[in-house]
C-alpha positions as CSV (number, residue, x, y, z in Angstrom):
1,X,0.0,0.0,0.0
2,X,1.4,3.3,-1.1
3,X,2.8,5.7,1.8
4,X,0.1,8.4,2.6
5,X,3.5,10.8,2.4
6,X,4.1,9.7,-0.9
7,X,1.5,8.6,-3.1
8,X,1.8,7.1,-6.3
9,X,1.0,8.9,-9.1
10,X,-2.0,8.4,-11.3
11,X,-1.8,6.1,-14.1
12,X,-0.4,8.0,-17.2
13,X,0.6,11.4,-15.3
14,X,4.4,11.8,-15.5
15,X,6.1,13.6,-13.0
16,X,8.1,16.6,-13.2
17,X,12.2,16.2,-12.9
18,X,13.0,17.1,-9.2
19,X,16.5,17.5,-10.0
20,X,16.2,21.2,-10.3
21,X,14.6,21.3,-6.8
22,X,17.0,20.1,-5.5
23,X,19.3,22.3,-6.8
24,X,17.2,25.3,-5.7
25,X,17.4,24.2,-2.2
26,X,20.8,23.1,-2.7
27,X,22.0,26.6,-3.8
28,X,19.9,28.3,-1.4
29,X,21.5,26.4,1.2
30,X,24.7,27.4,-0.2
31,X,23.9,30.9,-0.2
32,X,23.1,30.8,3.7
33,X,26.3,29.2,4.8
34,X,28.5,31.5,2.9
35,X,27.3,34.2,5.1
36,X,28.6,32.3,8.3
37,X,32.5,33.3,7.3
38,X,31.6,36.9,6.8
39,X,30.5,37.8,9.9
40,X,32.7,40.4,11.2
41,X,32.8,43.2,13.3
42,X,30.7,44.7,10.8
43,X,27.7,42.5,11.7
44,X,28.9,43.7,15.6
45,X,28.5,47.5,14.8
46,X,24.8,46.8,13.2
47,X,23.6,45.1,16.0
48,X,24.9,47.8,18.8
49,X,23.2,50.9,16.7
50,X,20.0,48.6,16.8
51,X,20.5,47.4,20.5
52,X,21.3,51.3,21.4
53,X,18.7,52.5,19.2
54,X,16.4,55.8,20.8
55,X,13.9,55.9,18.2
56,X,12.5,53.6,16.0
57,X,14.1,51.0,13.5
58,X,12.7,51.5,10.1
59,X,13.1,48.8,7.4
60,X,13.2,49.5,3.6
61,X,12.9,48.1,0.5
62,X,11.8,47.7,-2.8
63,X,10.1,44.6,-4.7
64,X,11.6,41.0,-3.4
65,X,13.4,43.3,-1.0
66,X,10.6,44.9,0.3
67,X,9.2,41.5,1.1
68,X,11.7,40.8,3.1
69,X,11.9,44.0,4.5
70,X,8.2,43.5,5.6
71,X,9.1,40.3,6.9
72,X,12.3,41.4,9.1
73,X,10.7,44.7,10.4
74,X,7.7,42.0,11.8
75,X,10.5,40.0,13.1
76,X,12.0,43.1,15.3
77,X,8.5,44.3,16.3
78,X,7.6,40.4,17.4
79,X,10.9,40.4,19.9
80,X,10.5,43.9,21.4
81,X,12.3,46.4,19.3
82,X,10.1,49.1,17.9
83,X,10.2,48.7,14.1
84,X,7.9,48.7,11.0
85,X,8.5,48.8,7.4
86,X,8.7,52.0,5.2
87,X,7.9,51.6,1.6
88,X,10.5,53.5,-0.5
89,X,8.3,54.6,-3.4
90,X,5.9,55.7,-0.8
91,X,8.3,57.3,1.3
92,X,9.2,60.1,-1.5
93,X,5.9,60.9,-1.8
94,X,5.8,62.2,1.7
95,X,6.1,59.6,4.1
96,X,9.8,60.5,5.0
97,X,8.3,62.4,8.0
98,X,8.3,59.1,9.5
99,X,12.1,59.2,10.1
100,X,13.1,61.1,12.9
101,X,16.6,61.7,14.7
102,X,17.5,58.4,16.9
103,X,16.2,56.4,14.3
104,X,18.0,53.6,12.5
105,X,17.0,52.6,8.8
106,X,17.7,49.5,7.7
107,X,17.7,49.0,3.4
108,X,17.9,46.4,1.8
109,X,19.1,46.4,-1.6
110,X,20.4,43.4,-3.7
111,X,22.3,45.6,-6.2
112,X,22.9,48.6,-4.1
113,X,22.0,50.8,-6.7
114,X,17.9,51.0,-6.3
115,X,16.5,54.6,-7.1
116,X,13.7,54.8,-4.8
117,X,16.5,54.2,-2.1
118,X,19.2,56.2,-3.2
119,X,16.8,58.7,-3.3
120,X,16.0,58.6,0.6
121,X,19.8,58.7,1.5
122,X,20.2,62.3,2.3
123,X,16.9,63.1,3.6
124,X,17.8,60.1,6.3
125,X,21.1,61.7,6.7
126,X,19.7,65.4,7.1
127,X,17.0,63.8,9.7
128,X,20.0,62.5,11.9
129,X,19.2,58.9,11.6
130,X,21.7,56.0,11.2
131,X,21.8,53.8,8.3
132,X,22.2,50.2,8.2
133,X,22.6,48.4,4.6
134,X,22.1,44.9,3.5
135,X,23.2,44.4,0.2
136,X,24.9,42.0,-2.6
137,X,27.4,44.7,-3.4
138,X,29.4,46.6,-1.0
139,X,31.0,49.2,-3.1
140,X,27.4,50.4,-4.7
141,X,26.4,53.5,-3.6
142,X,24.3,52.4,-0.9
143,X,27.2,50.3,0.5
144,X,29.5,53.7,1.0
145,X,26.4,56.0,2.3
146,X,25.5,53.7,5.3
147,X,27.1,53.9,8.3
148,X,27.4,49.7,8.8
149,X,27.3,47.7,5.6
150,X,26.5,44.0,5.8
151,X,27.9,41.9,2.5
152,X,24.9,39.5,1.6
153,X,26.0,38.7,-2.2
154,X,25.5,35.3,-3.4
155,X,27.5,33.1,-6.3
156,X,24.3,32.5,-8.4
157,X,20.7,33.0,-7.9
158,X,18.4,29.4,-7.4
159,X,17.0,30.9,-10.7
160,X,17.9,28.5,-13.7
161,X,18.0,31.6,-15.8
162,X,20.4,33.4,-12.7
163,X,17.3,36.3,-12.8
164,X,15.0,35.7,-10.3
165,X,15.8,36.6,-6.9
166,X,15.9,33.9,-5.0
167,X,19.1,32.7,-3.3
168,X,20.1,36.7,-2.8
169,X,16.8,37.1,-1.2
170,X,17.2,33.7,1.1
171,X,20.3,35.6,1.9
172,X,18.8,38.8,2.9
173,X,16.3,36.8,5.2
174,X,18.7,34.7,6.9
175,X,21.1,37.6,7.6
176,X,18.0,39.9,8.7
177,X,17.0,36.6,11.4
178,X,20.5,36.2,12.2
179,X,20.3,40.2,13.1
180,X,16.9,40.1,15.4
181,X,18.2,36.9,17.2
182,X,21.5,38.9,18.0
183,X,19.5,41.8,19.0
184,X,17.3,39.3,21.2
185,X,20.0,37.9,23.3
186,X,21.6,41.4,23.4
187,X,18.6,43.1,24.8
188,X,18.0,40.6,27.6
189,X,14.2,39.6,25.6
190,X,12.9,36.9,27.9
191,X,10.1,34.4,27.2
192,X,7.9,36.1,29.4
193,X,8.4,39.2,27.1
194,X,7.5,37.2,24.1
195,X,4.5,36.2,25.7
196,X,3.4,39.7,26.5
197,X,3.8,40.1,22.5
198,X,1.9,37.3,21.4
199,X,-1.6,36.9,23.4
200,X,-3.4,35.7,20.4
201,X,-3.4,32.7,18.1
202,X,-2.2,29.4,19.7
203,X,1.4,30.5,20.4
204,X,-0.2,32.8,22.6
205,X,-2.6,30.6,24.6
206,X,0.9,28.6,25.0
207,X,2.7,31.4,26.5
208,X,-0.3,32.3,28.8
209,X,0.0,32.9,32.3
210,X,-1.7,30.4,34.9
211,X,-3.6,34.2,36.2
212,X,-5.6,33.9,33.1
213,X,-6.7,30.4,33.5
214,X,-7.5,29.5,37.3
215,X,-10.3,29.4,39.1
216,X,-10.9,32.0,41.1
217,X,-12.8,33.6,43.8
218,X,-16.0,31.7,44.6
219,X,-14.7,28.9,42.3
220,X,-12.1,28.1,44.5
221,X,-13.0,24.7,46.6
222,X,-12.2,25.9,50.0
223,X,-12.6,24.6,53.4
224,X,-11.7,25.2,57.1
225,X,-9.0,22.5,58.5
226,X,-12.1,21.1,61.0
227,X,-14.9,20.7,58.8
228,X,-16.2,17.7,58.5
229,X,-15.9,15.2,55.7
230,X,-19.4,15.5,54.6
231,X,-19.4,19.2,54.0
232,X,-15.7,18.8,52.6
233,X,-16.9,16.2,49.8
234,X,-19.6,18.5,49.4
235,X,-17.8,21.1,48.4
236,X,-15.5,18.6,46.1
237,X,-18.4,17.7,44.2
238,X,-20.0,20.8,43.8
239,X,-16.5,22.9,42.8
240,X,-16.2,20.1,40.3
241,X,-12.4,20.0,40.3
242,X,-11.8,16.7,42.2
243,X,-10.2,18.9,45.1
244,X,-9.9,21.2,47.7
245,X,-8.0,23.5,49.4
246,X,-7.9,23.6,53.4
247,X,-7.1,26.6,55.1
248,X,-6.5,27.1,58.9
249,X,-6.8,30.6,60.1
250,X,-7.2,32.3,56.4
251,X,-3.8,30.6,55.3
252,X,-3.1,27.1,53.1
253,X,-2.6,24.2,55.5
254,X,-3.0,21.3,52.5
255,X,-4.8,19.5,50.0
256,X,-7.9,17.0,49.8
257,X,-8.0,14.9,46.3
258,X,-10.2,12.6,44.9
259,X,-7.7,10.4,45.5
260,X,-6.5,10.8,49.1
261,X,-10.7,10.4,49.9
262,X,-10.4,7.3,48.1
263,X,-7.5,5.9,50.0
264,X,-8.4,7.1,52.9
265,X,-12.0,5.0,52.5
266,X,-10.1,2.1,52.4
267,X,-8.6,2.2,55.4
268,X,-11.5,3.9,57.6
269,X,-14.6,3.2,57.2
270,X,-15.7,5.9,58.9
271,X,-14.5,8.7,57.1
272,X,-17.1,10.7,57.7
273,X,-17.0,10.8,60.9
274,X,-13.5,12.5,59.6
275,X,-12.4,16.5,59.9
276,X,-10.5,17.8,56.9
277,X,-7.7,18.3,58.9
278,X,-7.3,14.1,59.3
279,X,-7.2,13.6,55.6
280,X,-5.7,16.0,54.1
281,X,-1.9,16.1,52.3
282,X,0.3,18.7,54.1
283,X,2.7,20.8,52.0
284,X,0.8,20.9,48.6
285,X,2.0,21.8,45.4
286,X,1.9,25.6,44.4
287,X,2.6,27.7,41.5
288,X,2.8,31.6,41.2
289,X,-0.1,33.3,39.5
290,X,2.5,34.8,37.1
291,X,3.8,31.1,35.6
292,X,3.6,30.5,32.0
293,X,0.6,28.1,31.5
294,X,3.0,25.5,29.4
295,X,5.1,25.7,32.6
296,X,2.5,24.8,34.9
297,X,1.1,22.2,32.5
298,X,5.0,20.5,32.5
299,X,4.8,20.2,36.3
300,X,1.5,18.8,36.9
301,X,2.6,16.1,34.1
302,X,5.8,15.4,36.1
303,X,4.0,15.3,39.6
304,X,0.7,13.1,37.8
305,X,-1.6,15.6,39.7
306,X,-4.6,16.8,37.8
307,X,-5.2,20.2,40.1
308,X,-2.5,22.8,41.3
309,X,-3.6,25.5,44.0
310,X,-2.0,29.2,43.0
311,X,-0.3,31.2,45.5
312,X,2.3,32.2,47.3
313,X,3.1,32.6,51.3
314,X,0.1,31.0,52.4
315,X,-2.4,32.7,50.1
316,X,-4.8,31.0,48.1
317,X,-5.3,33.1,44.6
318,X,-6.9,30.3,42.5
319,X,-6.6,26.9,41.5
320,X,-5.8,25.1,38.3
321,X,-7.1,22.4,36.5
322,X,-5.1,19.9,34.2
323,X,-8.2,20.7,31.8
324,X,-8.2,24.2,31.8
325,X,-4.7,23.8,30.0
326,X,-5.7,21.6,27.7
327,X,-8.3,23.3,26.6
328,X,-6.3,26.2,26.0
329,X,-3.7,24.1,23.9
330,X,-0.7,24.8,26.3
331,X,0.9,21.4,24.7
């Protein structure tokens, strides 16, 4: 039976030579690692104007450029530096007010040589930004105008005609990543930052904090350390989260599960007869409210408990369930 991965093809239909494919990705490929070897101070210099940058960073290009402008500015912006994308074309029609002093303008420019950005060079100068250039050919005229060039030239475009851009704007990309993940590290961006960045979508519900998924409140099962065990698996059942919390004097003193009322059955039959205080687990797991929900969801799989009270110093803030993160898609 033919692989789902890789079906066969349909009697009759032949299929296209994947040699030059491979070459694409092959060249590509190519293009990236050449980059590793020419990273110089050069590359150090870019990344302290963007680390030390007052203002905004301000990407530019033009066509495939652009593209990856767009793409590099949204990279910046996603790992807390303040940068968006400036069309070029646009920009001479007025939007150069955009760049201020403290800035730092990043073009990107295969050839060097693009009017639409040549033609922002002095106005950037004259507005007391910095300029930062990515480009196949250091010596153009963008290369001597900026302040840091970085060399991103490639042997041969993926192109079989050596038109399209394709490897130089692989290039571009990986050099522009390579830039934002410097920047990262340099700026001291932490997960919990990128969380803050990203509260939609599913990345976001991964990098949620427990805060915005416990129970809370009234929600919380909660009992005193000497009420009995009929009002205590009363309020088990109806909180609905197989637990409780007990408290003595306003503060945490342990834990009732399911599963310590079911051992506990087994070995007294009276259990009702029972305080909380008698059956309860001393010293219960606790999370801060701040944790990362993927964070909490990793220690409740380690531990094999299904509930986890939030709090800190004795305090009970909430309690949650192993559901709540599934259902948020924390995995």
């Amino acid at each position: 039976m033919p692989s789902p991965e890789r079906p066969e093809p349909s009697p009759g239909v032949v299929l296209p030579d994947l040699s030059l494919a491979r070459k694409v990705l092959q060249t590509e490929a190519a293009a990236i690692l050449a980059l590793v070897d020419r990273l110089d101070a050069r590359f150090g210099r870019a990344v302290e104007l963007l680390r030390d940058c007052r203002g905004r960073v301000i990407v530019t290009g033009m066509g495939k450029s652009g593209i990856i402008a767009r793409k590099m500015a949204a990279t910046l912006a996603s790992t807390g530096t303040a940068a968006f994308f400036l069309h070029p074309a646009e920009a001479i029609h007025g939007d150069l007010g955009v760049i201020q002093h403290g800035d730092v303008v990043v073009a990107l420019s295969h050839s060097g040589e693009t009017a639409e950005i040549l033609r922002l060079l002095e106005t950037i100068r004259r507005a007391g930004a910095r300029i930062i250039a990515l480009t196949g050919h250091a010596p153009s005229t963008l290369g001597q105008f900026a302040d840091v060039t970085l060399d991103c030239h490639v042997a041969e475009e993926a192109c079989p005609l050596n038109l399209v851009p394709t490897a130089s704007t692989t290039a571009a990309l990986a050099l522009g990543d390579a830039l934002a993940m410097t920047l990262l590290v340099e700026k001291g961006f932490r997960v919990e930052d990128f969380a803050n960045l990203h509260p939609g979508g599913k990345l976001g519900k991964r990098l949620m904090r427990v805060e915005q998924l416990m129970h809370a409140g009234d929600d919380v099962p909660r009992v005193d350390h000497l009420t009995p065990m009929r009002d205590v698996i009363y309020e088990m059942s109806r909180k609905g989260l197989g637990m409780t919390c007990v408290t003595r004097g306003g503060l945490l003193a342990g834990i009732i599960t399911d599963g310590d009322l079911r051992r506990r059955m087994t070995t007294t039959p009276d259990v009702l007869e029972l305080t909380a205080a008698d059956v309860m687990t001393t010293r219960p797991v606790t999370i801060p409210r701040h944790l990362l929900a993927v964070e909490a969801l990793n220690l409740m799989e380690q531990r094999k408990i299904t509930s986890v009270i939030v709090g800190a110093d004795g305090l009970v803030d909430g309690v949650v369930h192993l559901h709540d993160l599934w259902r948020t898609e924390a995995i």
